[in-house]
C-alpha positions in Angstrom: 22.0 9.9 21.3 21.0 8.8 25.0 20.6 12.5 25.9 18.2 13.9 22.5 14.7 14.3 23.1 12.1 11.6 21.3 10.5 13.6 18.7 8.4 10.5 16.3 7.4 7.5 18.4 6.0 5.0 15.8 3.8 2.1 17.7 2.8 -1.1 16.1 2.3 0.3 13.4 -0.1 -1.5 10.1 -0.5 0.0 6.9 -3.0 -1.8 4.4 -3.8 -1.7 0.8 -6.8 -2.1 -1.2 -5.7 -3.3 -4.1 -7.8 -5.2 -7.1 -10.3 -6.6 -4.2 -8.0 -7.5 -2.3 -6.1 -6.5 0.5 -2.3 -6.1 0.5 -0.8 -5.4 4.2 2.3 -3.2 3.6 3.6 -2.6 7.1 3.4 -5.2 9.6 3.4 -4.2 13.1 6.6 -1.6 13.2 7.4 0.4 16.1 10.1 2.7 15.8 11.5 5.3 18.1 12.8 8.3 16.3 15.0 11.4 18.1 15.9 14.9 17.4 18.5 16.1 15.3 19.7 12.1 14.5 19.8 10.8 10.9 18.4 7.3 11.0 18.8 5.3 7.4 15.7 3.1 6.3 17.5 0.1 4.2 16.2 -2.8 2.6 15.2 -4.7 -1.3 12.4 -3.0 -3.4 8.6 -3.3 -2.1 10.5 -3.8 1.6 7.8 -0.6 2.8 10.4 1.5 3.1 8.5 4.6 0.9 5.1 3.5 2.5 6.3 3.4 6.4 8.1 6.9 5.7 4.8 8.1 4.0 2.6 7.9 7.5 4.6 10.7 9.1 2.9 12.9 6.1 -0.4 11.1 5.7 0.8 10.5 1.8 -0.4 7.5 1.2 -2.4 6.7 -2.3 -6.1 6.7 -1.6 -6.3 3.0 -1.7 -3.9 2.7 1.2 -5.4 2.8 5.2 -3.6 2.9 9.0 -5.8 -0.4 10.1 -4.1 -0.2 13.4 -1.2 1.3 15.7 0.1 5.0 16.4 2.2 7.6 15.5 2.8 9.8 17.7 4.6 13.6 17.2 6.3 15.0 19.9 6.4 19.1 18.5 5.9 21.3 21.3 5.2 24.0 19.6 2.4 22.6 17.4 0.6 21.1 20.6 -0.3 23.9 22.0 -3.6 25.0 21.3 -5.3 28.0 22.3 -9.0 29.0 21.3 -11.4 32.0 22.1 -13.5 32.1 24.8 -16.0 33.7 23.4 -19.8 33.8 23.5 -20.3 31.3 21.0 -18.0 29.1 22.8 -19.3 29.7 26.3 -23.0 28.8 24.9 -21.2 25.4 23.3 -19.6 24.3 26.4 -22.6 24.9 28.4 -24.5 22.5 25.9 -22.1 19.9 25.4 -21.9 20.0 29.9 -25.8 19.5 30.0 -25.2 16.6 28.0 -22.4 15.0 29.8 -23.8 15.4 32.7 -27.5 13.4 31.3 -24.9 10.4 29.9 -23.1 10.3 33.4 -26.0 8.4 35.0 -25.2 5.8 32.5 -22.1 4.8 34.6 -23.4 3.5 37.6 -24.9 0.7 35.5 -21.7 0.1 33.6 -21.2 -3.1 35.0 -24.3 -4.7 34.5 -24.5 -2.9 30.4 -21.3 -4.8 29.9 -23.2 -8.5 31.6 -25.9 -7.6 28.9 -23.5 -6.9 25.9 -22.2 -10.3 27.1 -25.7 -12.3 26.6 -26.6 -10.0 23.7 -22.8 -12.2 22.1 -23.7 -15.1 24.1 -26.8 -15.5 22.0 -25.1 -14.3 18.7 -22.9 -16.8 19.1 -25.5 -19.6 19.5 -28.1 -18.2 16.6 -25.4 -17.4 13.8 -21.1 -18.2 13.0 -18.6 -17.7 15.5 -15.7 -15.1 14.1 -13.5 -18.0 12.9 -16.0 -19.6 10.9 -17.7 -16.4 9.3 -14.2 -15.2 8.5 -13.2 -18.4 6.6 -16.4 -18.3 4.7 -15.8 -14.8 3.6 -12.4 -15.1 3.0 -12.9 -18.1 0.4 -15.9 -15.8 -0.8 -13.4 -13.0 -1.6 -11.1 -15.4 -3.0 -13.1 -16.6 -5.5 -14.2 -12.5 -6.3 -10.7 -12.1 -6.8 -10.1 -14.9 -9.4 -13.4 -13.8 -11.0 -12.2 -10.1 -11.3 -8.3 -11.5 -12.6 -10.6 -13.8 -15.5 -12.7 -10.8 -16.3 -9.3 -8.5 -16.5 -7.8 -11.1 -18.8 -11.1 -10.5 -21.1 -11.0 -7.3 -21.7 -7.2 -7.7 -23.0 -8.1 -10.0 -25.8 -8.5 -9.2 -29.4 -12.1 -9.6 -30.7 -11.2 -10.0 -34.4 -8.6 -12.9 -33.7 -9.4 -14.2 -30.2 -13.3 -15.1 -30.2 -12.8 -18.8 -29.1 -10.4 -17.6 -26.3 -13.3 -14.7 -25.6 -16.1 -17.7 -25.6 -14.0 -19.8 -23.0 -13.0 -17.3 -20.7 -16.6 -16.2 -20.8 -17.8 -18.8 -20.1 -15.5 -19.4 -16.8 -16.6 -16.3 -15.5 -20.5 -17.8 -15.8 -19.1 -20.7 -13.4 -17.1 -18.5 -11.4 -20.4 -16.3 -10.6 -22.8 -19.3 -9.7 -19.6 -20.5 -7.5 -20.1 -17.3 -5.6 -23.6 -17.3 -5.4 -23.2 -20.8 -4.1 -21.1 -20.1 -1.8 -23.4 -16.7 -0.9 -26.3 -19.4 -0.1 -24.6 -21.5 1.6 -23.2 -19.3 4.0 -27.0 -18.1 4.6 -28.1 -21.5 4.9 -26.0 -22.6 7.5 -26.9 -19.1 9.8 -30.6 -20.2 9.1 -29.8 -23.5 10.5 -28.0 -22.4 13.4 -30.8 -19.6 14.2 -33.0 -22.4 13.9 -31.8 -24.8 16.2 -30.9 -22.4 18.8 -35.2 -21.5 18.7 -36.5 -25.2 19.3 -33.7 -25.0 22.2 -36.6 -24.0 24.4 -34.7 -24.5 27.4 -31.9 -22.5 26.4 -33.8 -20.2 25.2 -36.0 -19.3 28.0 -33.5 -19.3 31.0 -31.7 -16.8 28.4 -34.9 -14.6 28.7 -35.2 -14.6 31.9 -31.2 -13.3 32.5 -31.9 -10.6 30.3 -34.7 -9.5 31.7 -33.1 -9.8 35.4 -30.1 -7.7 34.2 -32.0 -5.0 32.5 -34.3 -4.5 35.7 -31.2 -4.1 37.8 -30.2 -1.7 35.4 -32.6 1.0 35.2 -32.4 1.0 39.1 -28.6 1.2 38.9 -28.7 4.4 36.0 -31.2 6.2 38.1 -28.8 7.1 40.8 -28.3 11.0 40.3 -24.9 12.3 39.1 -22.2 12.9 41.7 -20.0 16.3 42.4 -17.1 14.7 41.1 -18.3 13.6 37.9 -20.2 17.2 37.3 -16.6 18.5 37.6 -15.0 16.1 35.0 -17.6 16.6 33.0 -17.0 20.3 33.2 -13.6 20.1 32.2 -14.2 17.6 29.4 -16.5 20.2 27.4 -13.5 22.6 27.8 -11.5 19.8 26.1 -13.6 19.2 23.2 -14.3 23.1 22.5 -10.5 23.2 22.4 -10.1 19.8 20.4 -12.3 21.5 17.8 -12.1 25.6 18.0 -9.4 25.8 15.1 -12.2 23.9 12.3 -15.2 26.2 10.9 -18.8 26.3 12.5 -20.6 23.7 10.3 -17.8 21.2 11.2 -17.4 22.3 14.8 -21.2 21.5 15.2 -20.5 17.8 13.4 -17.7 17.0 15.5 -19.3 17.8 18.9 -21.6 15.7 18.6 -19.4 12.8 17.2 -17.6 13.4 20.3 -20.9 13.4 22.8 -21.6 10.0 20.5 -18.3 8.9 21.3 -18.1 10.0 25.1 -22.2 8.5 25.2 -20.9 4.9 24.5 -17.7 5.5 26.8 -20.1 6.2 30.1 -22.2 3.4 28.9 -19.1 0.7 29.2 -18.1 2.3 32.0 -14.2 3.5 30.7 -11.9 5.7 33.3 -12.5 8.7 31.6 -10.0 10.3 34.6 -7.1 8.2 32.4 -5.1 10.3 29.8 -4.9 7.4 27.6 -8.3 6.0 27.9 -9.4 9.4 26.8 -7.0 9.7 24.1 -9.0 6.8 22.6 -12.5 8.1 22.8 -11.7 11.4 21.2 -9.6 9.5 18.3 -12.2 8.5 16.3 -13.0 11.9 15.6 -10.2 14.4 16.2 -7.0 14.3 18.4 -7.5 15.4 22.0 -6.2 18.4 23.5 -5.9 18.3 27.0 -7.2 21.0 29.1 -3.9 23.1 31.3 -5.8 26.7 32.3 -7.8 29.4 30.7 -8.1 33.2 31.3 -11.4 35.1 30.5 -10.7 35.9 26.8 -9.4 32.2 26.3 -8.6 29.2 26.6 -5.3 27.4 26.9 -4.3 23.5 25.7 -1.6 20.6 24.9 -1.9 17.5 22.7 -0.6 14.5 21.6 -0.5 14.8 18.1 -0.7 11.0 17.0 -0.6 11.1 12.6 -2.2 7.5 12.6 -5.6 9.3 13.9 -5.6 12.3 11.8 -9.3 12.4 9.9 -9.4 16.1 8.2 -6.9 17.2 5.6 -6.9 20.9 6.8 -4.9 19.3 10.1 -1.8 17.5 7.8 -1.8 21.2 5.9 0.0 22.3 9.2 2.1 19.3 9.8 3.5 18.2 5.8 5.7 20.7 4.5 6.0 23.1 7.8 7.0 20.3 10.5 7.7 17.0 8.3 8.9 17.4 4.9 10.4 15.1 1.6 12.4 15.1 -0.7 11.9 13.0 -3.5 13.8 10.8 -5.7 13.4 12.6 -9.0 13.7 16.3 -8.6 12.5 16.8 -12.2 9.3 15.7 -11.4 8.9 17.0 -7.8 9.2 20.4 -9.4 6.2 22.2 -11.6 8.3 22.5 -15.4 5.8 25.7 -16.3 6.7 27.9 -12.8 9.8 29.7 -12.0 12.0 28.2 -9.6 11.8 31.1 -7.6 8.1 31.3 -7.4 7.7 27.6 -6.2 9.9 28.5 -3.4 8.1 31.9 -2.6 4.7 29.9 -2.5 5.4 27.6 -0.3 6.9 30.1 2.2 3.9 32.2 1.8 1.6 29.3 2.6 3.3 28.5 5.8 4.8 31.9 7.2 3.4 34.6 8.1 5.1 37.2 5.6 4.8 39.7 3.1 6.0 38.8 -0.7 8.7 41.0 -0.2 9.9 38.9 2.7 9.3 35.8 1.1 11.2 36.3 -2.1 14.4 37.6 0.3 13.8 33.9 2.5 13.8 32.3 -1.2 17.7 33.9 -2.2 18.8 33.2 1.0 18.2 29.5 1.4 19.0 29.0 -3.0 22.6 30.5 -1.6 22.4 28.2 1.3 21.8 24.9 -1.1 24.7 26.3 -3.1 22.7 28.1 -6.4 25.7 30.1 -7.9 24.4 33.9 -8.9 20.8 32.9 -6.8 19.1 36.6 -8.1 20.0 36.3 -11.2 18.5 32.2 -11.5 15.5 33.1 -9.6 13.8 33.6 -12.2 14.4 30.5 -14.1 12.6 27.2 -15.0 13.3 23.9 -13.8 14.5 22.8 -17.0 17.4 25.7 -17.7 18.9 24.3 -14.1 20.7 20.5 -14.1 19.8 17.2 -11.9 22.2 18.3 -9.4 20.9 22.2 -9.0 17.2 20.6 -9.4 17.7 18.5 -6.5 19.2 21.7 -4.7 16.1 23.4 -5.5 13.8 20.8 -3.8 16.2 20.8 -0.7 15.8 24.6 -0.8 12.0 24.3 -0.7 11.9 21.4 1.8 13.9 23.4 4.1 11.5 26.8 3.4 9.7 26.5 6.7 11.9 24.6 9.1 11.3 21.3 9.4 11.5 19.1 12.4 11.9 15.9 10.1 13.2 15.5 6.7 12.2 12.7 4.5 14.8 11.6 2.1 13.5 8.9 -0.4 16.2 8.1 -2.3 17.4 11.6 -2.9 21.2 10.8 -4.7 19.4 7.9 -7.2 18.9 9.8 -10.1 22.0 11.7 -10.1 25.7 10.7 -11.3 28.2 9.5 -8.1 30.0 13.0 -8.1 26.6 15.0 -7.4 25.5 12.3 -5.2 28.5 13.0 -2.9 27.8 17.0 -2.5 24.0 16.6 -2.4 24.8 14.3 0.7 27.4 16.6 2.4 24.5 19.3 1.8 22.1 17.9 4.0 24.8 16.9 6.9 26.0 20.5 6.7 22.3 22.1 6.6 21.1 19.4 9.2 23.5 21.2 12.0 22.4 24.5 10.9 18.9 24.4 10.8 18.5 21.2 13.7 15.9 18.6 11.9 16.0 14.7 12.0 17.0 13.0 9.0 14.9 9.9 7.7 17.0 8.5 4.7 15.5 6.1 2.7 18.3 4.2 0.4 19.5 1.0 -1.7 23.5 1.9 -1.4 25.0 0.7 1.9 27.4 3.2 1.1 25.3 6.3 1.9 24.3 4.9 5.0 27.8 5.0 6.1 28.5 7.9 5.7 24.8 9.9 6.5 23.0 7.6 9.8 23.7 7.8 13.1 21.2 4.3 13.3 20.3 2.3 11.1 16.7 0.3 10.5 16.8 -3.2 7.8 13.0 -3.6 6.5 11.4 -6.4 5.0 8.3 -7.9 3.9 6.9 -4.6 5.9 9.0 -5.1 9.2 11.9 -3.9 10.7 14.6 -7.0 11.1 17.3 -5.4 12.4 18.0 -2.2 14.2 21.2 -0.2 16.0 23.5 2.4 15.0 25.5 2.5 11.7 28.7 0.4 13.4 26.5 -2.0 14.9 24.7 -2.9 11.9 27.8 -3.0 9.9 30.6 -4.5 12.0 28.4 -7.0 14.2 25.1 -7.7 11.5 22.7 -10.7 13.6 19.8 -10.7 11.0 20.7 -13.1 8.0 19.2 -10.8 5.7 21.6 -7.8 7.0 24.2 -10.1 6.7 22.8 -11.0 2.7 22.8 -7.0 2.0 26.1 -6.4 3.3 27.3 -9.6 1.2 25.4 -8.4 -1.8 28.4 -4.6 -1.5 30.0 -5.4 -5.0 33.2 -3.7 -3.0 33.7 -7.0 -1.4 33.8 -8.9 -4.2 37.2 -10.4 -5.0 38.2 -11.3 -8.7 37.1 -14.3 -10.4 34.2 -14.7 -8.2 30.8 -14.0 -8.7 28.9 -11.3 -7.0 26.7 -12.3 -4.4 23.0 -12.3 -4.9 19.7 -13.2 -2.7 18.4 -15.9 -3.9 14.6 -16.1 -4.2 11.8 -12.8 -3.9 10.3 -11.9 -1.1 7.1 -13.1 0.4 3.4 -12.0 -1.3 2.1 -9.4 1.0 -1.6 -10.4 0.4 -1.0 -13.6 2.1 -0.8 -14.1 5.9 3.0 -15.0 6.6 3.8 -17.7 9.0 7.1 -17.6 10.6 9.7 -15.6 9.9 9.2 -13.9 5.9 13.2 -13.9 5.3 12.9 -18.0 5.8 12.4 -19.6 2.6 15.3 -17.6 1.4 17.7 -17.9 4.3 20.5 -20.4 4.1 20.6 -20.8 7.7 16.7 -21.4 8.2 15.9 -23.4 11.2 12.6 -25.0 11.9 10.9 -22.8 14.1 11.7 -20.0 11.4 9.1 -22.1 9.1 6.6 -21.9 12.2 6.8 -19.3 14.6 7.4 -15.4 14.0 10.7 -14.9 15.9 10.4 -11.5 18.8 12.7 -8.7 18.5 15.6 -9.4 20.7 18.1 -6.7 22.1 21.8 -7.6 22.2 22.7 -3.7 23.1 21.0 -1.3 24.6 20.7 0.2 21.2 21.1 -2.8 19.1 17.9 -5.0 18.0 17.4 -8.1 15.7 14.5 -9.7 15.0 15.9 -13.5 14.6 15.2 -16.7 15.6 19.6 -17.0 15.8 19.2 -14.6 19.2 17.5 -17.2 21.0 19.9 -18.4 23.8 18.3 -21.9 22.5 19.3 -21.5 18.8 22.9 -23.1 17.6 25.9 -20.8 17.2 25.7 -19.3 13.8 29.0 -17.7 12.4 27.7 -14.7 10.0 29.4 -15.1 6.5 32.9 -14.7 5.7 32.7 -12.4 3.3 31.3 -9.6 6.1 34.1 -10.6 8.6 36.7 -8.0 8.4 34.5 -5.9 6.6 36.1 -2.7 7.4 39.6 -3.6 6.2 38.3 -5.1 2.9 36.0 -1.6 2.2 39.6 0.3 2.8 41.6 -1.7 0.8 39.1 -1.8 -2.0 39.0 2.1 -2.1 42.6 2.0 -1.6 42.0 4.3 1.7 
């Protein structure tokens, strides 16, 4: 594992929801290494985020769901190169966009003294209106009361008209004093910014030495941008229309045209603050906004030539993800009945799907299709090919939808809970399958599961999630033989294996934590027998015990008292043996 190549790099990563007018936050700051050719299992309770984490490496989230914050970034060589045409039309582009850069460049030698002004400019917001805290209290409790008023209205519409007209006349009637509870709450949040702006006007004194700074700075400034533009940053600025003619040669010319001058927007408002645009990363961050950057290597007359970092948070146009999900990251889901179209042949959803991502005649695609349905084990493959979905059973189904993830060569598969809807005896070849196809065809295996058991016997790591964050990470005898989370611990309690007769089977106790509220502390506390104080107050740091072992628990701290883990877990591997009799 120490030697593979990093091929996902997931960084602080937060995934929100829109959901009913409010917001839901999902994922909650994960980062997450990922490597070539490793199978890594994704464990944890229902509504965990083990589906929605796994979804951002395909950009499949549902259309209410967002990436607030955090990166992740691809590492596929062969995707991040970029090459595009120097033709005419491009040489007439970059010349344009250069002209331009090199009119903004003056902007930086009054950097300084922009960012003094932007300063006074918050200086004097702050004295005229809220500060953050107090505007984002006030609309929180606004929202809050939008929400109640939305649930009441909800609750309205359910009710029978016939038989429920007092309840109708009530509830009504609440939602009357829920809107002038708004509206009051709307006027007096405008009251008090009239107040503020108020007082800050008859602060004459204030108000006047304020002037004066501001007009000081901006004096200094026009002398500052009026130096002319040096050599060195005519050639970066050379080099950076290359960049964004390669960052946007693959889209069409109406969108080419939108996004360069997003980017001169963007690259505008860089010069003005003054940002290092001679730093990789800074740069990565001005072009994100708009498209990912590709970074200029050479170029030969006829073209030009390009590497990225292809980061999936930052992806804006859906033409980009058509040559990532299905081709480099693909799934398979849970229910193969429904991940396959019931009205077209099994062959044909196979064929399309090659077709769509490989260059290759029908002829060739159908020959690719027989092959892999042999590979997933389809008994008499030409003569099923041309069968429906619903002539084949669960197991074959599931085949089927291995067969077509696998089509075009993934670098990652996404299992979400491939085995669940299939009897134990399936569930055991379907899971050799993808071990014995994974050293075939080389991809990374993300396995998202409920059964402990599968884990075993598929990861090479293991990552515990809940409440949106990873808890506990290391590699599958780590996590199993020497748990430190309590709720690793509570899972591997929960195996009914290691229940002994007469007993009751172990259970959590409690849910888990809302995920519209903020959480304070650690989430797993209220239901953790061994909760300590600071758990109630303080979100506990991921601590490393190995160099590939991680647990996110207050316990770790050298500080904390000794805390035995249960002993239902100790010995665990002689009590999984002797209850399957191995």
């Amino acid at each position: 594992m120490s030697d593979s190549k990093l091929l996902l790099s997931v960084k602080d990563l937060v995934v929100k929801f829109r959901v009913r007018g409010r917001i839901l936050t999902a994922i909650r700051g994960i980062s997450l290494d990922i490597m070539e050719d490793e199978c890594i299992a994704v464990v944890g309770e229902s509504g965990s985020g083990k589906s929605v984490f796994t979804k951002t490496f395909a950009g499949m989230l549902d259309t209410n769901g967002f990436i607030e914050s955090g990166d992740i970034l691809f590492a596929d060589d062969a995707l991040a190169d970029t090459v595009v045409p120097m033709n005419q039309k491009a040489r007439r582009l970059m010349s344009r966009l250069e002209n331009k850069l090199n009119q903004y460049s003056n902007l930086e030698h009054g950097a300084p003294v922009w960012n003094q002004l932007k300063e006074l400019e918050s200086e004097y917001a702050a004295k005229t209106s809220l500060s953050e805290e107090e505007e984002q209290k006030l609309d929180n409790e606004i929202q809050e009361l939008v929400f109640q008023r939305t649930e009441l209205f909800n609750l309205k519409q359910t009710m029978d008209t016939s038989r429920e007209k007092e309840k109708i006349h009530e509830t009504a009637q609440k939602i009357s004093a829920m809107d002038e509870k708004i509206r009051q709450k709307q006027k007096d949040k405008a009251n008090l910014i009239q107040q503020r702006k108020k007082a800050a006007e008859n602060d004459t004194a204030w108000l006047n030495a304020w002037k004066e700074r501001k007009k000081a700075l901006e004096a200094e400034y026009q002398t500052l941008i009026g130096q002319a533009v040096t050599e060195a940053q005519k050639a970066r600025n050379t080099r950076l229309a290359k960049e964004i003619w390669l960052s946007i040669g693959r889209y069409g010319s109406v969108k080419q045209n939108r996004c360069a001058r997003q980017l001169l927007k963007e690259l505008h408002s860089a010069m003005q603050r003054g940002a290092d645009l001679e730093n990789d990363q800074v740069l990565n961050t001005v072009f994100d906004p708009v498209t990912f950057r590709v970074r200029y290597l050479d170029e030969t007359p006829e073209k030009l030539h390009g590497t990225c970092v292809i980061n999936l948070a930052k992806i804006k146009d859906p033409t980009d993800w058509t040559k990532i999900r299905g081709k480099r990251i693909a799934t398979v889901f849970q229910d193969p009945m429904t991940s396959l179209n019931p009205i077209i042949t099994i062959g044909k959803q196979i064929t399309s799907v090659i077709l769509k991502h490989q260059q290759c005649s029908e002829l060739e695609a159908r020959k690719r299709a027989l092959e892999l349905m042999m590979k997933v084990g389809i008994p008499n493959a030409e003569k099923r090919f041309d069968d429906y979905p619903f002539q084949y059973s669960g197991g074959m189904r599931q085949r089927i939808v291995i067969a077509i993830a696998l089509s075009c060569q993934p670098k990652i598969l996404i299992c979400d809970e491939p085995t669940t809807a299939l009897d134990v005896t399936i569930q055991a070849q379907i899971l050799k399958l993808l071990k014995d196809l994974q050293k075939e065809f080389n991809y990374t295996i993300v396995f998202i599961t409920h059964d402990l058991g599968v884990v075993a016997n598929m990861a090479d790591r293991v990552a515990v999630m809940y409440a949106g964050q990873i808890v506990e990470l290391g590699t599958v005898e780590e996590v199993f033989y020497d748990p430190r989370h309590p709720y690793t611990w509570a899972l591997l309690s929960s195996l009914p294996q290691l229940a002994q007769k007469n007993t009751e089977l172990y259970s959590i106790t409690g849910t888990p934590p809302s995920l519209y509220n903020k959480i304070v502390g650690d989430p797993f506390a209220p239901r953790n027998p061994y909760c300590m104080k600071i758990d109630t107050l303080k979100e506990p740091p991921m601590f490393q015990i190995t160099q590939t072992h991680y647990a996110k628990t207050w316990l770790e701290d050298p500080r904390s008292p000794r805390v035995q883990k249960p002993e239902i877990i100790e010995n665990i591997h002689e009590k999984l043996m002797e209850a399957y009799h191995i």
